[in-house]
N, C-alpha and C positions, 0 to 999 in steps of 0.2 A: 683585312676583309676577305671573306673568301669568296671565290671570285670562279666556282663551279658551274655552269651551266644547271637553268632548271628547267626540266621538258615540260611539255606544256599538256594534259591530254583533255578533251573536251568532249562531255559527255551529253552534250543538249540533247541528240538522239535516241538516246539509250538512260539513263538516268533522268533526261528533264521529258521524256516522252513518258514517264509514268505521275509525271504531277500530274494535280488536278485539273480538270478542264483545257489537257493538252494533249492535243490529235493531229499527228504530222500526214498528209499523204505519201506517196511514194515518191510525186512532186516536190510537195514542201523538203522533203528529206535532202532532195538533190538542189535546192536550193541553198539548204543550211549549210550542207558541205564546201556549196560553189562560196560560199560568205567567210567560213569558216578557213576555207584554204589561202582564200584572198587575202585576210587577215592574219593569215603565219602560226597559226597553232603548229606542233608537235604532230599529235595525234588525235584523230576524231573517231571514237567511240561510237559506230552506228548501228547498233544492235544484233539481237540475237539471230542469227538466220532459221531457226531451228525451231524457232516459239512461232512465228507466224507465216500465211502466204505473202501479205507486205513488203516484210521485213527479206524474205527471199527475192522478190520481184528488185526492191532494190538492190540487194547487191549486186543481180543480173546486171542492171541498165547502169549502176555507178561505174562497173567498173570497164565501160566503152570511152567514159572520161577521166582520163589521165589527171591525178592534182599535180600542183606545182610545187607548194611546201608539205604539206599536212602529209601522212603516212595514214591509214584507213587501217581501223581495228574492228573486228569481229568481236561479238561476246556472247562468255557462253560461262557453264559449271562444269566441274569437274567432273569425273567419268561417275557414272552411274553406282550405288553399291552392289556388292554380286556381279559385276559387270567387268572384262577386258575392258582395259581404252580402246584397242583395237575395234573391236565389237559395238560400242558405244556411238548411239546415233547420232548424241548431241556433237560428242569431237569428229563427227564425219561431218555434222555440217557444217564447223566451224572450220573445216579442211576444204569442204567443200564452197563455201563462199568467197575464195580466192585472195585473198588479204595478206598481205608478207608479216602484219602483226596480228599480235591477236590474245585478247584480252579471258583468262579463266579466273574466275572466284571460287574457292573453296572455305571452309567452316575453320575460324581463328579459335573458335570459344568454344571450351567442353561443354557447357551446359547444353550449346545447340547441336552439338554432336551426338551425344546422350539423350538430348530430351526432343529434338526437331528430327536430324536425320533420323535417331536411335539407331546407327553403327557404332560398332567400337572404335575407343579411341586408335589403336591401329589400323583398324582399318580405312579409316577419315586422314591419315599420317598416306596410307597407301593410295589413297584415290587421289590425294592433291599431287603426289611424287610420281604417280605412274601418268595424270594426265598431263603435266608438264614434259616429261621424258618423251610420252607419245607425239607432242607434236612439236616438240624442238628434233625431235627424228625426222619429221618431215619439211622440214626447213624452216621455221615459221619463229619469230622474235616472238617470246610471251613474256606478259606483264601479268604479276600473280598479286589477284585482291583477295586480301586476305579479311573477308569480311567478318565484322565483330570482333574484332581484333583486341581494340581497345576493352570493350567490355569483357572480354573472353583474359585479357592479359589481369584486371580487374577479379576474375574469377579463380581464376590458374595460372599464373604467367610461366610459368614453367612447361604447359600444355602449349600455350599460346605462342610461345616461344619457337617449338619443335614445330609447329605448321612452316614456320619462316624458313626451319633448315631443310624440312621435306622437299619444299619449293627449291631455294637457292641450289640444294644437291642436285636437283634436277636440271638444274639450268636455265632459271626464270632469269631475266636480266633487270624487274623491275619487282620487289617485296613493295606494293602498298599497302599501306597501312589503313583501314579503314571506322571510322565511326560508321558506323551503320545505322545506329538511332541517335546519334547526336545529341549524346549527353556528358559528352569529354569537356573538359575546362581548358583551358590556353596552357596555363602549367604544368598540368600533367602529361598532356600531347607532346609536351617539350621533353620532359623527360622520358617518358617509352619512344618516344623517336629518338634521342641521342641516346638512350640505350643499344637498339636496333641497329641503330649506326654501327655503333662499334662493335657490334657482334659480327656485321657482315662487310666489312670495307673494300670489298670488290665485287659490290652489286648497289645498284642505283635503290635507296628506301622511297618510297613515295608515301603520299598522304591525298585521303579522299574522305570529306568531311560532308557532313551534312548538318543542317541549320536548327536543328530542334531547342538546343539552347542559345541562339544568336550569337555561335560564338565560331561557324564557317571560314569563315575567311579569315579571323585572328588564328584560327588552329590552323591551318593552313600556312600562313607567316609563322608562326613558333615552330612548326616541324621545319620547314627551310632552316630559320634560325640555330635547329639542331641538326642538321647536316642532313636532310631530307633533300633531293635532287629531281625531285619527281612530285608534280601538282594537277591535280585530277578537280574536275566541276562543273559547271555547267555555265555560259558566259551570260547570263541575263539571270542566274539563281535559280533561274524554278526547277521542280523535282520532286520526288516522292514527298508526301507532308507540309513540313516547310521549307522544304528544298534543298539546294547544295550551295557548296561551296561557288560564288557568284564571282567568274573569274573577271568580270570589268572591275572589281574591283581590287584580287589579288593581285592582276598584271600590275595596275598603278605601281601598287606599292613593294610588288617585287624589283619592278625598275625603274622609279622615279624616287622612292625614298631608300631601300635596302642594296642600290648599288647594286642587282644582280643581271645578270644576262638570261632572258627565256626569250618565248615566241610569241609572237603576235606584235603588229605597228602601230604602237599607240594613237600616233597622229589619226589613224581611224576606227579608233577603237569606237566612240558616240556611235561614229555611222552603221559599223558594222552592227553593234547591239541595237539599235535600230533596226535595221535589217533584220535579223534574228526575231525582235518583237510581234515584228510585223506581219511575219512569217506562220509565224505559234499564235497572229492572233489576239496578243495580249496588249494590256495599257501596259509603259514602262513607269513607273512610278517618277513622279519630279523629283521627289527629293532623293533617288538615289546613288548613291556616292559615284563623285567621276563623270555619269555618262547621262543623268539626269538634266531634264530643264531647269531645275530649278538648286543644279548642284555648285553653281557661279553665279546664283541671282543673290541683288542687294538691294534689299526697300530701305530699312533703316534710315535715318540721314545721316548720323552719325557713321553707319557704316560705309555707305556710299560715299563721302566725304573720303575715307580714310584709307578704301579704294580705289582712287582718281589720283592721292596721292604717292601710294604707295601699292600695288597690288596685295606684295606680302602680308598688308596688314590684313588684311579677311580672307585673302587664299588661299591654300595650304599649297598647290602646285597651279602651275599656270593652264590655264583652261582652255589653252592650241594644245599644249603638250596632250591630251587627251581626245584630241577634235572637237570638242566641246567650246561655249561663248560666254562670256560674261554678259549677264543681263540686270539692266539696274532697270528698278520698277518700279513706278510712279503712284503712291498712294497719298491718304491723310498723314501718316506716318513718315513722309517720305522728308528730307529736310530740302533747302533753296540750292545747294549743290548738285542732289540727283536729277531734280526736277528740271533744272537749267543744262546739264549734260545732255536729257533727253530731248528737251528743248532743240539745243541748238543744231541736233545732228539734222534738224529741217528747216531751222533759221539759224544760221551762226551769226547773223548780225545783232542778234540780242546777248546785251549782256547782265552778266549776272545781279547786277547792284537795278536793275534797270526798273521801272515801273509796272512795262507790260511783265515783267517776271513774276512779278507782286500780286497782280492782277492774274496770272494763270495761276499762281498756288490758291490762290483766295478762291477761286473759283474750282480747283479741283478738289480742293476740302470742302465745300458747299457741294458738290455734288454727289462726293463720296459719301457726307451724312443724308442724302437723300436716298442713297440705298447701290448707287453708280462700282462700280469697280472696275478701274482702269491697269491694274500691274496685268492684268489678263484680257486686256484688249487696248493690243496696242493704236489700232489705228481711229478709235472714239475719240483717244486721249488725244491724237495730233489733231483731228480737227477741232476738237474743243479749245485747243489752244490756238490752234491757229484764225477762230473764229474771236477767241477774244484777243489776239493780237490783232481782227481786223487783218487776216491775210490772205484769208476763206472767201470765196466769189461761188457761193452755191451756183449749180449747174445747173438746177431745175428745182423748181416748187408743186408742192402737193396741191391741188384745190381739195379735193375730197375723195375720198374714195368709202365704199361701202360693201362691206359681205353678209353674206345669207347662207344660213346653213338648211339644210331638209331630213328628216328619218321617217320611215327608212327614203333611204334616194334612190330604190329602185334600181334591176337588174343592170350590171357592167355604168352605169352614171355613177359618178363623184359626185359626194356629198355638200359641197360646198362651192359658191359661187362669191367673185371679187369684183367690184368696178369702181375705178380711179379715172380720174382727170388731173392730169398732172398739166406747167405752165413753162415750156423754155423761151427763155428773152419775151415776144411776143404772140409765141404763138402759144396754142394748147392742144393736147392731144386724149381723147378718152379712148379706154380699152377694158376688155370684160376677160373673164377667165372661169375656168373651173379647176378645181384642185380634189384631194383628198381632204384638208380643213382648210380652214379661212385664211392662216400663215401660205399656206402651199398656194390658195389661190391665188393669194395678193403678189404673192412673189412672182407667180405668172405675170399676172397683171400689168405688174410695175416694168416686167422686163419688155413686155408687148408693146407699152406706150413710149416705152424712152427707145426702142431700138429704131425708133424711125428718126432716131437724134444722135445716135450714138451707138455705130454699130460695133466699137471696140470694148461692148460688152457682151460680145457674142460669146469668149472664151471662159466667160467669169461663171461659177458655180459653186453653190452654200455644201462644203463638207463636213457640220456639225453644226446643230442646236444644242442648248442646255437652257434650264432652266430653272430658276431658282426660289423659294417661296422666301420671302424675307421678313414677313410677320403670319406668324406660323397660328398666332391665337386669333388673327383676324379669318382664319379660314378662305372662305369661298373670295372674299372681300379684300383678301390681303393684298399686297403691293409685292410685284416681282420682277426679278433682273431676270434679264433674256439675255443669252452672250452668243453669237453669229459669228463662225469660223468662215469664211469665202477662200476662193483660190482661183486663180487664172493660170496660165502654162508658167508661169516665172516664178513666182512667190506664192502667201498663204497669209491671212490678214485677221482678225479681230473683233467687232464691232460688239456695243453694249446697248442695249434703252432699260427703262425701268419707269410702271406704272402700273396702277391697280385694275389696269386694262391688260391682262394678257397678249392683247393682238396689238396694242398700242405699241405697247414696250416692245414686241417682237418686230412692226411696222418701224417704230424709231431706230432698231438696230440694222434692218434692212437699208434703208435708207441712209444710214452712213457706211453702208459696206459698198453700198453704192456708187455714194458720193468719195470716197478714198480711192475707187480704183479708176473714177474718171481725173479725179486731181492728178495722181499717178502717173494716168497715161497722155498728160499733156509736156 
C-alpha cells in the first residue's frame, strides 16, 4: 500500500464562492477559515486579492489571526500577456496579501490558448514559467493549476504536457491537474495522472475535479490511486455549476477505506460541514454521503433488523468514525424490531413479543395511512405511543379556541386574531392574541395561557414550519400534514397533525410540540 501523505487544499472560498446562490461576507470568510483550520485541512484557498475590495479587506483582517493547522493560499493567474511578472498587478497582489503559499492557474489547453487568451503558444509556456519563477524569488510555496488540463491533454497532450514542465522548471512544488469543465471519466483521470506521475517524481501531482459528470470525487480517488499526492475541493461540494470535488466525502474514503494519511479529523467532519452549510446559508442535503442526516438512517424492517444485529450489514463505515449517528425510523414500512428499538429508548420495560408493541405498530400504520409521517417527527411518534401504551398523562386540555382574520388590517395592526381556553387539572385559563396569521396567533395564545402553568416554557421557540398538500386533486379542500420543528437551549424536537383544516393540523402539531417539552422537563 502506499502509504504517501495526501495534502488536503480546500477551496470553499475561492472555488465554492463562485456557485450559485453563494455570497460569503468578509465575516462568513473568517468564519469558514476559523472551521476549516479547526478541522485540519492542509490548505485553504481564500481568494483572489486582486479581483475585489472584499476579498482585500480580508486578507487585511485574516491575517491578525494566526491558524493552527491549515497554511492560507492566495489565488491568482499568471502574469499578464505583453507583461514582466515584475510589472504585473495581479502577482503584486498576490505578493501583496501576505500568504507564505500561494496558489497561480495558467492555460493547460491549446485551444484556450489560441482561441481564449489568443497568445502563442510560447508565449503562454512563458507566462506560466516566468510567473512561477517571479514569485518562488520572493519566497512564497506555489501550487500550479494547471487548468483544462485534462481537456487540453485530450487536444494536444504533448502541448499539455510542456505547461507541466514550464511549471516544475520553475519551481512549483504542486502540478495540479485540473478538470475544469468536468467531463473527465474515472479511467482516464487514472491514466493522465499516473502518466504525470512518472514524468515528474520529485514534485507532488495534484488533482482538482469538478462535478459536471458526477464523477468528482471518484476522479479524485483514481488520481490518488495513480500516485496523485495532492486533492483540491470544496468540503460541502458546492461551486461553479455543479460544483467540486465534495471533500466530506473524499476524506472518508481517503482514510477509512484507502488506508491513506491526509488532513482533516474525521470524528468532526458532520460537524464541521455543518458549520460550513450554515455559514453559506445552504440546506445540506440528507442523503449525502458520510455527513448527511439521512446517510446512517434505516426504515426498512428488514433492514433495521439486520442493523441491531450486525452494523456492517447496512453500514459501509461506522457513523462515530465520521461524527455522524445512526438513525432508525419509524414508518408503515418499518418492521416490529425498529419500531420496538425506538420504543424502548423511552420505555425499556416493553418487550418486544409484548401486546402494547402490537398495539403501537397497528396504530402507527393506521395513522400513517391517514396521511401522519412520523420517520420526521420524532417526538409525535413518542407520544403517540406512549398514549397508546397509556403512559402519557396530558398536562392540559384545549376547551376551544377561535381565530379571525381581517383585510386589509390597517396601518402597523396584525392581521389575525386567536382566543383559546385551555383546562389544567381544575382549573382554566383564557387568553387572546394577535399574530401575523391565525398559526402565529394561536401560537401566542396557547403560550399566554399555559405560561401561568408552566413557566419552563419560557425557553421553548418553533424554528421551522412546513407544509404539505397530501391530495393534490382535492385542491382548496385537500387534507394536509403540517411538521413543527421546536427548540429549547438543550435540544431540537419534531411534531406532526394532519387535517383538512390547515390550522387544525398546524394547532394539533403545536400542541404536542408542547406537550413533549413539558413531558421532558419533568
Amino acid at each position: 500500500m502506499d502509504t504517501k501523505r495526501i495534502s488536503i487544499l480546500d477551496s470553499t472560498l475561492r472555488d465554492g464562492a463562485q456557485g450559485e446562490n453563494i455570497s460569503f461576507s468578509v465575516n462568513d470568510k473568517l468564519g469558514v477559515v476559523k472551521a476549516l483550520d479547526a478541522f485540519g485541512v492542509d490548505f485553504i484557498e481564500a481568494g483572489n486579492p486582486a479581483s475585489n475590495p472584499k476579498d482585500l479587506e480580508f486578507f487585511e483582517r485574516v491575517a491578525t489571526s494566526p491558524l493552527a493547522t491549515a497554511r492560507l493560499a492566495a489565488f491568482g493567474s499568471t502574469r499578464r500577456r505583453g507583461r514582466e511578472a515584475a510589472q504585473d498587478e495581479n502577482l503584486a497582489a498576490l505578493l501583496a496579501a501576505g500568504t507564505d503559499v500561494v496558489v497561480i492557474f495558467g492555460k493547460g489547453s491549446l485551444m484556450h490558448v489560441t482561441e481564449i487568451l489568443r497568445v502563442s503558444p510560447e508565449e503562454n509556456l512563458a507566462m506560466i514559467s516566468e510567473s512561477v519563477a517571479f514569485l518562488k524569488g520572493h519566497g512564497k510555496s506555489v501550487l500550479y493549476d494547471a487548468e483544462h488540463f485534462f481537456d487540453g491533454y485530450r487536444y494536444d497532450a504533448a502541448y499539455a504536457l510542456s505547461t507541466l514542465e514550464a511549471a516544475a522548471d520553475a519551481g512549483a512544488e504542486v502540478l495540479c491537474l485540473c478538470d475544469t469543465n468536468g467531463g473527465t471519466l474515472p479511467h482516464e483521470v487514472y491514466e493522465v495522472t499516473k502518466l504525470v506521475v512518472a514524468r515528474h517524481p520529485g514534485v507532488s501531482v495534484g488533482m482538482h475535479a469538478h462535478n459536471d459528470s458526477g464523477c468528482a470525487v471518484a476522479n479524485s480517488l483514481m488520481a490518488v490511486e495513480a500516485g496523485a499526492t495532492h486533492v483540491q475541493g470544496t468540503l460541502i461540494g458546492f461551486g461553479e455549476r455543479a460544483g467540486n470535488a465534495d471533500l466530506s466525502a473524499v476524506l472518508p474514503a481517503l482514510k477509512l477505506k484507502m488506508g491513506r494519511e491526509a488532513g482533516g479529523t474525521l470524528p468532526v467532519l458532520t460537524e464541521t460541514a455543518a458549520r460550513v452549510a450554515e455559514i453559506a446559508n445552504v440546506v445540506m442535503p440528507g442523503g449525502k454521503p458520510y455527513v448527511g442526516a439521512s446517510a446512517f438512517s434505516h426504515k426498512a424492517g428488514m433492514h433495521v433488523d439486520g442493523v441491531l444485529k450486525n452494523p456492517r450489514s447496512f453500514e459501509h463505515v461506522d457513523p462515530e468514525a465520521v461524527g455522524n449517528k445512526r438513525r432508525l425510523l419509524v414508518s408503515e414500512v418499518s418492521g416490529r424490531t425498529g419500531v420496538w428499538e425506538r420504543v424502548r429508548s423511552f420505555a425499556p420495560q416493553i418487550a418486544k413479543d409484548s401486546p402494547g408493541l402490537s398495539a403501537v405498530l397497528d396504530r402507527l400504520k393506521q395513522l400513517e395511512h391517514e396521511g401522519y409521517q412520523f420517520e420526521a417527527a420524532d417526538a409525535s411518534f413518542e407520544l403517540m405511543a406512549k398514549r397508546t401504551l397509556g403512559m402519557h398523562e396530558p398536562h392540559f386540555s384545549v376547551v376551544f379556541y377561535k381565530t379571525m382574520g381581517e383585510f386589509p388590517a390597517g396601518e402597523d395592526l396584525l392581521p389575525s386574531t386567536a382566543t383559546i381556553q385551555i383546562r389544567v387539572g381544575s382549573t382554566t385559563e383564557i387568553a387572546a392574541a394577535k399574530g401575523k396569521g391565525p398559526v402565529h396567533a394561536l401560537d401566542i395564545a396557547l403560550r399566554k395561557a399555559l405560561a401561568v402553568f408552566f413557566p419552563v416554557l419560557a425557553d421553548m421557540h418553533l424554528i421551522d414550519y412546513k407544509v404539505r398538500v397530501l391530495e393534490q386533486q382535492a385542491t382548496t379542500a385537500a387534507k394536509v400534514r403540517v411538521l413543527i420543528e421546536s427548540a429549547d437551549a438543550h435540544s431540537t424536537w419534531t411534531t406532526v397533525g394532519v387535517s383538512e383544516d390547515i390550522i387544525e393540523a398546524s394547532f394539533n402539531a403545536l400542541v404536542d410540540s408542547i406537550e413533549y417539552r413539558l413531558s421532558h422537563a419533568e
